[in-house]
N, C-alpha and C positions, 0 to 999 in steps of 0.2 A: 477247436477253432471257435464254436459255438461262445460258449464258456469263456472264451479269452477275450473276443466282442463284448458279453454283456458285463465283461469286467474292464473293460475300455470304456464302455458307454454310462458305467455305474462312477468311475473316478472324474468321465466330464462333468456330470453331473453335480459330483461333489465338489468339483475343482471352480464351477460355476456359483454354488453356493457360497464358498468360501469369499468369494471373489465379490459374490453381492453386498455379503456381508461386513468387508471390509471397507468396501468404496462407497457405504452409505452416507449421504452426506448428514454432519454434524448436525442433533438437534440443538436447538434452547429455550430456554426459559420461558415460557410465555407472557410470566407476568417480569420482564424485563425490565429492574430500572423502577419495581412497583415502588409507588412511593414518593417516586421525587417530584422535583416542579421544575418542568424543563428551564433553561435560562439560554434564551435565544441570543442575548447580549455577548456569553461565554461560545456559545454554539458557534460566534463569528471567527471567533477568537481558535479554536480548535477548525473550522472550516481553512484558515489563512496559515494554520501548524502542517496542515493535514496535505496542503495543496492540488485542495480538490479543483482549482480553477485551472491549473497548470495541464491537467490531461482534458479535462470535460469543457471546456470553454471551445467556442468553435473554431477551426484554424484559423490565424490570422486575424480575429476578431480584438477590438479593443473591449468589448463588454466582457468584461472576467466574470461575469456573476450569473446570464443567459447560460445553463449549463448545457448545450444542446448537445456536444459529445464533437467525435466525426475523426478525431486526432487520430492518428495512424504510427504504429509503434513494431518498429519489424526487430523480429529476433531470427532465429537458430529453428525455431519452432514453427514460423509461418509470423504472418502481419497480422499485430492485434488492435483495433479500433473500439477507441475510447465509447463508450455509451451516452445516449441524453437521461440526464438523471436530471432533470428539471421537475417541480414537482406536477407535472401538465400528464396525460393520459400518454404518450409517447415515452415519459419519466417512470419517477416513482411515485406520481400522481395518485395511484392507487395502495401503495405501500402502509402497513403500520407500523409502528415502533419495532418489534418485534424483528417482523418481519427485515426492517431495514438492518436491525444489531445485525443480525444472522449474517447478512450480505459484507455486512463493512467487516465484521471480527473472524467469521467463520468462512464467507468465501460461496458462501448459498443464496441460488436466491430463492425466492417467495414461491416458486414453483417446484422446490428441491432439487435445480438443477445445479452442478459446482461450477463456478465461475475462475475462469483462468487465472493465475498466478501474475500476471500484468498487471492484474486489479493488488495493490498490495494490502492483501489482508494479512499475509506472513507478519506484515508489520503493525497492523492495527489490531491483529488479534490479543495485542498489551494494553489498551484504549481501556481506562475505568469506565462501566456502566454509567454513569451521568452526564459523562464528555460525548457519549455514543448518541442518550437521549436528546440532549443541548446541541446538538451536530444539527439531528435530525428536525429539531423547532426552528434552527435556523433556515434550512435550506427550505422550509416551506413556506417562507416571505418573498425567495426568488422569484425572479419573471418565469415565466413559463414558456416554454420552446414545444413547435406541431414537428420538429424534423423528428424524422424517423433514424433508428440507429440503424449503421453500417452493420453488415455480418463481418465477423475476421474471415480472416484468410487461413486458413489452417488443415491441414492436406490430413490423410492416415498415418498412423494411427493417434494423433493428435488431436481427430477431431473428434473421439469419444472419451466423451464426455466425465464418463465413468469412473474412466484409470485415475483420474484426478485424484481419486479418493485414497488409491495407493501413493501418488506423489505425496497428498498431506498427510499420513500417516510417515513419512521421512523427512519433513521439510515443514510443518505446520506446529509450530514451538510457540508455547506461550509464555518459557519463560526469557529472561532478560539476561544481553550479553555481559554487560559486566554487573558484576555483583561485591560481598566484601562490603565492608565500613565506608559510608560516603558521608559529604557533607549536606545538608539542605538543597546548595544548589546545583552539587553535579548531581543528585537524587533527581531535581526540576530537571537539568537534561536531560540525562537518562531518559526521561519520559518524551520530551517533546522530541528526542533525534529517535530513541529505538519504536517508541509508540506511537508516534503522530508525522515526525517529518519521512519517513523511509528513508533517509538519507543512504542508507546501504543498499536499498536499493541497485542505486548504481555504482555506489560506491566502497562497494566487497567482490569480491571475484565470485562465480556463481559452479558447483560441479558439473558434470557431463548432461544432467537431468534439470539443468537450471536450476538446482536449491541453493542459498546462501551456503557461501567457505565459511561461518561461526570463527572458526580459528584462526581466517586472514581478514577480522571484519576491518570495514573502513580503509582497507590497505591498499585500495584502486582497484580495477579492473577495467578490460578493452570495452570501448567504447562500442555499443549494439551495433550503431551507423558503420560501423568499420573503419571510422576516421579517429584516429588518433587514441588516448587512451586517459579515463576517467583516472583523476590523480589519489594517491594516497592523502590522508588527511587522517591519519594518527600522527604526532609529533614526532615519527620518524620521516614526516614527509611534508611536514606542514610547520616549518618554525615561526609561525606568526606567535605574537604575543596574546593573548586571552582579548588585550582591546582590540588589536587588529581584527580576529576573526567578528568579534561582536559588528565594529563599523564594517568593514565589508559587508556584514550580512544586512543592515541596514541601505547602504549608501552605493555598494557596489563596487567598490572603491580597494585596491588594495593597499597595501602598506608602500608599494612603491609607483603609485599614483597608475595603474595602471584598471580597466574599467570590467570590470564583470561582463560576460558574453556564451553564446550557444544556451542550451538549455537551464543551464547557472543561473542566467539572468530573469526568467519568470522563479525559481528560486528566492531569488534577491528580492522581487517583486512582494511575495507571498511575508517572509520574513519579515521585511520591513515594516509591516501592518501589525506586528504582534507588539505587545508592549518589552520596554527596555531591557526587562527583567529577564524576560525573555532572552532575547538574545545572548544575554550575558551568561544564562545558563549554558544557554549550547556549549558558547565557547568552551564555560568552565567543564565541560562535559569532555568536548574535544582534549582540552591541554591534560582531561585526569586519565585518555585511554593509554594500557602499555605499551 
């Protein structure tokens, strides 16, 4: 019995290392990004891709740009609340570059703790290094916000911290859904819907553990709120023509005059801000998925 104990207490042990070992969170680089010359002008521009104002701006507030946090986002998993990431001491006021990539690509923050999958870095962990630095010079021209962030809601065993690092080791994919011979500007899609906008996000069915279905991307999925159901938007579900999707995503507006609404609509918001080209990629992105 002896003997069977200290080989019981010899396998937690190892079973514990194994386990620290796996869910350590991701380093990088330190010299991140060395080299370049931030472009706060572009930073805006990936700021409005990224739609950082759509979670972090305060409820109900018309200043999209105050990023004081406070937004409230309930799943499966418990209720997750958006953060103040304004650049002010309650932000990431004290943040550096570094520091900051980690958080937006890898899902860490500055303290090495892993940051829930609400935050979608699944999807900006595809962000080129100079789109990440140029983010980061813009958002330090913001106003500054004193509120303090919300703690989520998040019960056992959800709320350690830790096992994160086993969810990203099945779910934490850097590379890109569709791949194959593209043109220039489903290539510019690709980037701004898989790298910058999350659009699957909401708009891919999620497994039992919340990771993206990869093999059902963009195909819809049930709506968090529990109302109703996030539509498909591959061209098995979306017969809009390339301009269609383009003005819609500008103007709000659908093909049969009818107006953008629910969460869409800060979408449309963000969109609208990015130049024409833009848009036309997405589309051309959308009309090229199979």
């Amino acid at each position: 019995m002896r003997r069977f104990l200290i080989a019981i207490c010899l396998l937690a042990v190892i079973g514990l290392g194994v386990f620290w070992v796996l869910t350590r969170p991701a380093p990088l680089d330190a010299d991140f990004a060395g080299g370049h010359v931030a472009d706060a002008e572009n930073g805006a521009r990936i700021f409005h891709a990224g739609g950082c104002a759509s979670c972090h701006a305060a409820p109900g507030s018309d200043d999209k740009l105050t990023l004081a946090g406070g937004e409230g986002f309930a799943s499966d998993f418990g209720t997750f609340h958006a953060p103040n990431i304004s650049p002010g001491p309650e932000g990431i006021g004290g943040w550096d570059l570094p520091g900051f990539a980690r958080a937006v690509t890898r899902g860490v923050s500055p303290d090495g703790r892993h940051y829930y999958p609400a935050f979608p870095y699944t999807t900006y962990i595809h962000m080129e290094d100079t789109d990440v630095a140029d983010l980061f010079a813009y958002m330090q021209t913001l106003p500054v916000s004193d509120t303090p962030s919300k703690r989520h809601e998040v019960g056992f065993p959800f709320n350690i911290r830790r096992g994160l690092g086993l969810w990203k080791l099945l779910y934490l994919d850097d590379s890109f859904v569709m791949t194959g011979e593209m043109s220039e500007q489903v290539t510019q899609g690709r980037y701004l819907v898989e790298a910058l906008g999350h659009c699957a996000e909401c708009h891919t069915p999620r497994g039992p553990f919340g990771g993206l279905q990869r093999d059902a991307w963009l195909s819809g999925a049930p709506n968090p709120s529990g109302k109703g159901r996030i539509p498909n938007i591959t061209p098995a579900g979306l017969d809009w023509s390339a301009d269609d999707i383009a003005y819609y995503l500008e103007s709000g507006l659908t093909p049969d005059f009818d107006s953008v609404g629910g969460t869409m609509a800060s979408v449309v918001d963000n969109m609208s801000q990015l130049p024409e080209g833009d848009r036309a990629a997405i589309a051309a992105y959308l009309k090229a998925l199979p």
